[in-house]
Each structure stands twice: as structure tokens, then as C-alpha cells.
N, C-alpha and C positions, 0 to 999 in steps of 0.2 A: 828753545826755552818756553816761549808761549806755547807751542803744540800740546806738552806737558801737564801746562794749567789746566787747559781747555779742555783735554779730556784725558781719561784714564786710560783706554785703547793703545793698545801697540799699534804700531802703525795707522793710524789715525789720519795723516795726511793722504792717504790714496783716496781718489777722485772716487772712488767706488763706494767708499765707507760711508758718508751720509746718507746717500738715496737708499742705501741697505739697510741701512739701521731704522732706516724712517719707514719702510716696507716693513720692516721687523713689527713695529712699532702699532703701525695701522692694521698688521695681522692678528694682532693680539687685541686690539680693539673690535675686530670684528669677532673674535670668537669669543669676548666676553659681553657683545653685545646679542649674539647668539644663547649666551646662558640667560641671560636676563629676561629674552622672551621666552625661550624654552624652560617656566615652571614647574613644575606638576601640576601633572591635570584636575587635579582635583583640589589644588589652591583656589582659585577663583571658582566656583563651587561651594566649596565649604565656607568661605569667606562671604559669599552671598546670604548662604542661608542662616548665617550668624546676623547679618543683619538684619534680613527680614524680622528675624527672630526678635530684635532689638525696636525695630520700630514697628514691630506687631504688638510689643508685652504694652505697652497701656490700656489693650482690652481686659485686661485682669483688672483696670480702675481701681489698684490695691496702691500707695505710694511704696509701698516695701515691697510686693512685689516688682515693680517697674523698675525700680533702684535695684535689686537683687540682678533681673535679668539686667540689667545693663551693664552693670556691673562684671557679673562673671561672662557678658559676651566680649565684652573689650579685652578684660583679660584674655578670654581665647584669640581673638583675632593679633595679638598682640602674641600671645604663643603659636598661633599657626605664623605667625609672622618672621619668629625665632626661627621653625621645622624651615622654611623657606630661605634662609639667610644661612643658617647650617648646610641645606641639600646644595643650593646652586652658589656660595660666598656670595649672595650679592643680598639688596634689601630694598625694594620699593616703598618705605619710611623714610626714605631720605630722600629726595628729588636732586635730581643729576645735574639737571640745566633748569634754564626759565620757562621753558614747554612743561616737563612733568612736573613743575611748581605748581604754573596755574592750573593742570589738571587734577595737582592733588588737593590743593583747594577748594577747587570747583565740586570735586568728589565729595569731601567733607561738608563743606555747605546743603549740599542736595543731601546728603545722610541725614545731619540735621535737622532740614529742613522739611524731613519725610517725617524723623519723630517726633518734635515740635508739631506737625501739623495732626499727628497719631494722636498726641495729648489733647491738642484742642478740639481735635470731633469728640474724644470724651469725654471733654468739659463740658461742650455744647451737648452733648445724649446724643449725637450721631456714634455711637462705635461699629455699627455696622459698616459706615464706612473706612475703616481701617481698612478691610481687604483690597481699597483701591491705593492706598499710603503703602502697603504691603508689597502690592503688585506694582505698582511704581519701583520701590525699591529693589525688588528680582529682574527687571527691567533694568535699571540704570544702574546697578552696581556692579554688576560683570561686564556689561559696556565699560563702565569706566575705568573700569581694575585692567581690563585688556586691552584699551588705548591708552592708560597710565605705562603697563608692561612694554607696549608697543613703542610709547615714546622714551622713556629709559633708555632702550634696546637702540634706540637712534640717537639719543645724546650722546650713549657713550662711546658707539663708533664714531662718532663727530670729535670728538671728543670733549667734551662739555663737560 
């Protein structure tokens, strides 16, 4: 009678069926933590140079420019984000476990923390140095998009 409860399996009681099902289990773990690294090549790429894009437009020093490009960059990143979540079912928007948490945090903060600093060289009449806020950002945003991917890729063979 308890056999029943516990699970839906015909024969369920043989010594063999758990360790298999739990192989079963960690196989498919691994091959969807397999898709989650294995992107397209050209997501982390495109997704970079959306940002640069973003935390370069304050040298237009227009507020409607700035607000326009940020605008429709988010939205793109946010559609390539869609193209990515269609090609491979999975979605690096959502963090898996407490590792791609604080990475995807940490990402966002440094985004921020590049346009915010874009803004205020051109409050200060530094904009020439935005090329170095720019370059930071081509820099550290496919680093981080790729150990964001990387850690996904091992939460959810972990299973986290």
C-alpha cells in the first residue's frame, strides 16, 4: 500500500530503481547545464556592445538623447535576452542559485556604476573621458556575462 503513495512506478521496489532514476536525473542536469553555457556566439557580443552603447550616450550631453539611447538599449538587451531564452529554453534574468545572484548583481552595479560615472565626467566637462567608462564597460561586461553563463551552467548541474 505505501509503495503506491510513494511513487507512481511499476515496480518501484527493486533495489535498482532509485540509483537509476537519480542517474536519470543528474543526466539531464548536466545536459541542461551544457545548454546554458553553450549560448550563441554572438549573445555576449551583441549584449556588450549594447552597453558600451549605453554608458557611452552621455556624450551626446542632450537629456533626451541619453534617455532615448537607454531606453531603446534596454529594451534591446531585454529582446536579445527573449532570442536567447527561445534558442537555448533557458534565461540568465533569473539567477539559479546564490553564486549567479551575486554575480548578477555585482554586473548590474558595475553597469551602473560605469553610466553614472559617464554622466558625471559630463557634468564635470571631462567627456573625453568617457572612452575610459566605455572601455571599462567592453572590459567587464563579457567577463561578466561569461562567468554569469559559467555559473548558471554549474548551479543547475548542482542543482540549485
Amino acid at each position: 500500500m505505501f509503495n503506491c503513495m510513494e511513487s507512481n512506478f511499476p515496480n518501484s521496489s527493486q533495489p535498482g530503481d532509485a540509483s537509476t532514476q537519480l542517474e536519470t536525473i543528474a543526466e539531464d542536469r548536466r545536459r541542461l547545464a551544457q545548454r546554458a553555457v553553450g549560448s550563441p556566439w554572438w549573445f555576449i557580443p551583441v549584449s556588450t556592445l549594447l552597453g558600451v552603447v549605453i554608458v557611452a550616450s552621455p556624450i551626446t550631453a542632450s537629456v533626451l538623447a541619453v534617455t532615448m539611447i537607454a531606453a531603446l538599449g534596454t529594451i534591446s538587451l531585454t529582446g536579445l535576452e527573449n532570442v536567447l531564452r527561445r534558442q537555448t529554453g533557458l534565461t540568465i534574468a533569473r539567477p539559479v542559485g546564490p553564486r549567479s545572484l551575486a554575480i548578477s548583481i555585482a554586473l548590474g552595479a558595475v553597469f551602473l556604476g560605469l553610466f553614472v560615472a559617464s554622466v558625471a565626467l559630463v557634468n564635470f566637462g571631462l567627456s573625453e573621458l568617457i572612452l575610459v567608462t566605455s572601455a571599462g564597460a567592453a572590459i567587464l561586461l563579457p567577463l561578466g556575462l561569461w562567468l554569469l553563463h559559467r555559473t548558471v551552467g554549474r548551479e543547475i548541474e548542482r542543482g540549485h
